[in-house]
N, C-alpha and C positions, 0 to 999 in steps of 0.2 A: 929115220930122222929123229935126231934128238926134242923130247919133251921138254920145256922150260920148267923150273922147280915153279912151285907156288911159293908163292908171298906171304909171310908170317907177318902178321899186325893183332896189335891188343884193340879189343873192343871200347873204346871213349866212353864215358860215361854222361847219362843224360843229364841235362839241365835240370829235371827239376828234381833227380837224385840229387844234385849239389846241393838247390838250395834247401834241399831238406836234411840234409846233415849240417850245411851251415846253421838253422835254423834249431835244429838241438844242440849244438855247440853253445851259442849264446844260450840257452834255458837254464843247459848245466852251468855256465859262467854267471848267470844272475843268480842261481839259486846257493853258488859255492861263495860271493859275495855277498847275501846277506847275512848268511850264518857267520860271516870274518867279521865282518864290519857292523853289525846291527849294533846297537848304543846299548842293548838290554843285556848283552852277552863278553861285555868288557866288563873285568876285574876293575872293581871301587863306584862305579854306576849305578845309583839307584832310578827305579823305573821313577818316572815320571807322575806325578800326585793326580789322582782325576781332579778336575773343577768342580766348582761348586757357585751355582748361578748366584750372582746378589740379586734380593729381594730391594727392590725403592719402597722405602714407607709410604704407608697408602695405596698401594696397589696388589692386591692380592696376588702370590707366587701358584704356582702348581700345589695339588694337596700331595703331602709327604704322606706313605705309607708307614701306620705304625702300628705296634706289636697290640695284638686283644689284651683287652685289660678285664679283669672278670671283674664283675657287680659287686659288690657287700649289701647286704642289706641296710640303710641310714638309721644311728643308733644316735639317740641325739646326748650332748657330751652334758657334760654340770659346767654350768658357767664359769664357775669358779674351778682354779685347774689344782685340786689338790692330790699332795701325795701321802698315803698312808704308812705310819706303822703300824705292823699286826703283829703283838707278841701272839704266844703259844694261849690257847685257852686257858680261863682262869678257874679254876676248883672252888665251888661256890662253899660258903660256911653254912654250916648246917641250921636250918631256917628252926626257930622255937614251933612252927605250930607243923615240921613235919620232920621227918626221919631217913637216915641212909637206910635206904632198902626198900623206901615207901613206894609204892604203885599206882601214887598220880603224883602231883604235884603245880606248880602254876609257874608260868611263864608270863614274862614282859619283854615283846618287841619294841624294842628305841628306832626310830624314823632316824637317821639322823642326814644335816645338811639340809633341810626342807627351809623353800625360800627364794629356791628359784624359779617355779613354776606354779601356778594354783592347778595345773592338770594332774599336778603329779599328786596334789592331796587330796584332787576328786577319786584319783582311780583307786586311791588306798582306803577312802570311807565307802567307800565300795563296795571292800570285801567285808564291812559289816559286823568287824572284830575289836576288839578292845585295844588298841594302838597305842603308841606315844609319840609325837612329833618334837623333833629335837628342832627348833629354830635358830638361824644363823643371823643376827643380826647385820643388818645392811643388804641382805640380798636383795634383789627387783622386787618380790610381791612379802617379801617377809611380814609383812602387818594383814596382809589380806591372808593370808596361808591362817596367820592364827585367828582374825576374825572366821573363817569358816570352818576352823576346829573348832573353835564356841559354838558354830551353831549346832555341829554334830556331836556335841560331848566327849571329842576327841582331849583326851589331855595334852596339853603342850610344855616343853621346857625349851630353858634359854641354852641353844650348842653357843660354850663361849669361847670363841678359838682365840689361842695357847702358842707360844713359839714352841717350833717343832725344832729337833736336833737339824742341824745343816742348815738354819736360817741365816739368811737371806737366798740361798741357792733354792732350796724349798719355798714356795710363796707362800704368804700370808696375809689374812685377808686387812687390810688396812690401820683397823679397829681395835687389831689381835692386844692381846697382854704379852709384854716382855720381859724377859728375866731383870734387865736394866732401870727397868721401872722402879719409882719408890710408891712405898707402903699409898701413900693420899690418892697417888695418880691411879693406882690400881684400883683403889677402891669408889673413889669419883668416876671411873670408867665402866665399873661394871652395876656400879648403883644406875648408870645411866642405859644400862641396857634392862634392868630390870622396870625402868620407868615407861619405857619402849615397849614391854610386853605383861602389862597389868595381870592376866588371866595365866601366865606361868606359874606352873607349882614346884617345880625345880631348876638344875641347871648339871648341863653335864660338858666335860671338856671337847671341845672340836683342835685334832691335832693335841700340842702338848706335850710330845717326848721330852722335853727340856724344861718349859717350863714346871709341868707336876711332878719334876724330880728335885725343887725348890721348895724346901718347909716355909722358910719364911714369907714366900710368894703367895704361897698356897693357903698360909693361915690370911695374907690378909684379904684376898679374894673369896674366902672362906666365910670370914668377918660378917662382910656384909649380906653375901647371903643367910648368914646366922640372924641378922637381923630385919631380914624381909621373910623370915618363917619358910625357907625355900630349904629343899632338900637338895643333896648333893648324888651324882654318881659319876665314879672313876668310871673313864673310859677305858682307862688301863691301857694307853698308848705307848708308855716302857714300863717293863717290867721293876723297875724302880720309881716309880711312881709314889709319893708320898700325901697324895689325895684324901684315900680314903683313912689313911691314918690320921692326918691333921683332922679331919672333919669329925672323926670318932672322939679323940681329944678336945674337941672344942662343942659336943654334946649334939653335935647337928646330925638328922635323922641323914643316913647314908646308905649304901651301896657301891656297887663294882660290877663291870661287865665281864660276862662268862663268855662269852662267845662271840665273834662276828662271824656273820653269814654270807658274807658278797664280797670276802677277798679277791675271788672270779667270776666273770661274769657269765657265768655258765649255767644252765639250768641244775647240772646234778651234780654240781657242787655248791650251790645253794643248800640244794636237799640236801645233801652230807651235811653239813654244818646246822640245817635245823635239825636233824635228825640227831645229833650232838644233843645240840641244847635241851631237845626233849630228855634223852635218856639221863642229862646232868638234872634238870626239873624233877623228875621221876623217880632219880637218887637221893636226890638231896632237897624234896621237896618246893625248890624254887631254883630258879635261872634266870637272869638276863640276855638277851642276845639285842645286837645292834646292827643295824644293817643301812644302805643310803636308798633314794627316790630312783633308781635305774632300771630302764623300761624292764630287765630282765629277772631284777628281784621283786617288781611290783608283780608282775605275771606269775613266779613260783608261788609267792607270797597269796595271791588271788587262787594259786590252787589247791593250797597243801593247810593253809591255818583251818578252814571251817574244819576240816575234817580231825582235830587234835582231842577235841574232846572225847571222840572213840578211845583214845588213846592214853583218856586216863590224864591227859592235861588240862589246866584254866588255862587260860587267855587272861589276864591282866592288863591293869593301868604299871607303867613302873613303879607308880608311888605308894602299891603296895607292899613293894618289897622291900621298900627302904624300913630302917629301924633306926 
């Protein structure tokens, strides 16, 4: 008896095979349209700006994170905001009572700018040395500064500030002398600072690139100090300075500064520049050096003058040195 063939049929496929290949169909189809279509991925599209919450005045926002800021230690400034010129040291002339080559010699430190603080001329009678305080007329305690140099026999002179090169860009203090100026106004103005500080024995320029390069400024500014018995000293704020020439000319006891000490405000370059000024003292038998009231040169200054005399130096008034 014949066998029937068997029946060939494909196996169907389950239900939830489908829906699991439907179901990565759409995954590949959402993930190949965002990469076509996303906004960030179209040529000339820029992404999108973050926001930035507004603040309503008066109502505190979130604190913003910001970057560490390192300390300084707080150096307090000069009132007064000025700008220096520092020529090259100046080559002192050789003094009559000493000699190039000599092995001591004397030195005068000039205070200068002092006027704006009385602390700043406590801590300097302090160190107990023979000083000069250069006073700026009109600063806040400028008359108290020089009543307390009288009580300590600190000598004082009148700092008379001078238009500096690049005036008006350069400040000047209110009071200053101007190249502009005629001979009366100069001289009515600085007889009136000299009346301001009775117990001054000199006067020396504050600022002045400009003005002490003016003979005839200078001689009349000169004048009246010629006739209040006051000495005279070049700051030597340019190098063409005609100061200490008119003042030699007109028979008034003078001077010139050799050195500043506090171009920077650095401890050991302080020292570099007194140390200057000693070895020019010690050559040439005398020196001037000048220096300003900054916490940083009062501190050198408190640690390095007691010890000069070892060193073969005086310590003077400046009005020693004048001739």
């Amino acid at each position: 008896m014949a066998v029937p063939a068997k029946k060939k049929f494909r196996k169907q496929p389950s239900g939830s095979r489908v829906a699991a290949l439907v179901l990565l169909l759409l995954i590949v189809i959402a993930v190949g349209g965002y990469f076509i279509f996303s906004p960030a991925t179209k040529t000339g599209m820029t992404p999108r700006k973050p926001e930035f919450s507004r603040v309503t005045p008066g109502i505190p926002g979130a604190p913003v994170p910001q970057a560490a800021i390192l300390e300084q230690p707080a150096i307090p400034l000069p009132l007064h905001n000025k700008q220096y010129d520092y020529p090259a040291p100046v080559i002192p002339e050789t003094e009559k009572h000493g000699s190039v080559g000599s092995t001591s010699g004397r030195l005068a430190v000039i205070i200068d700018d002092m006027g704006s603080r009385l602390s700043e001329a406590r801590s300097l009678a302090a160190i107990n040395v023979p000083l000069t305080f250069a006073i700026i007329p009109g600063l806040p305690v400028d008359k108290e500064v020089a009543a307390y140099a009288a009580t300590k026999n600190i000598e004082t002179m009148i700092h008379i500030p001078m238009q500096p090169k690049g005036w008006p860009a350069k400040r000047l203090e209110a009071n200053g002398l101007l190249v502009s100026m005629n001979a009366d106004d100069l001289q009515i103005r600085v007889a009136g600072f000299v009346q301001q500080f009775p117990g001054a024995v000199g006067v020396n320029n504050h600022m002045g690139s400009e003005f002490t390069e003016h003979e005839e400024q200078m001689a009349a500014v000169l004048q009246t100090v010629k006739e209040n018995d006051l000495f005279f000293i070049d700051s030597v704020t340019s190098a063409d300075s005609a100061g200490l020439r008119v003042a030699q000319r007109m028979g008034i006891r003078s001077a010139r500064r050799n050195v500043f000490l506090d171009n920077e405000q650095k401890r050991n370059y302080i020292l570099g520049q007194l140390n200057q000024a000693v070895k020019m003292a010690r050559k040439y038998g005398s020196a001037i050096a000048i220096c300003h009231p900054h916490p940083a040169t009062i501190a050198t200054l408190a640690a390095s003058l007691p010890a000069l005399a070892s060193q073969g130096v005086r310590l003077v008034p400046a009005s020693q040195l004048v001739r």
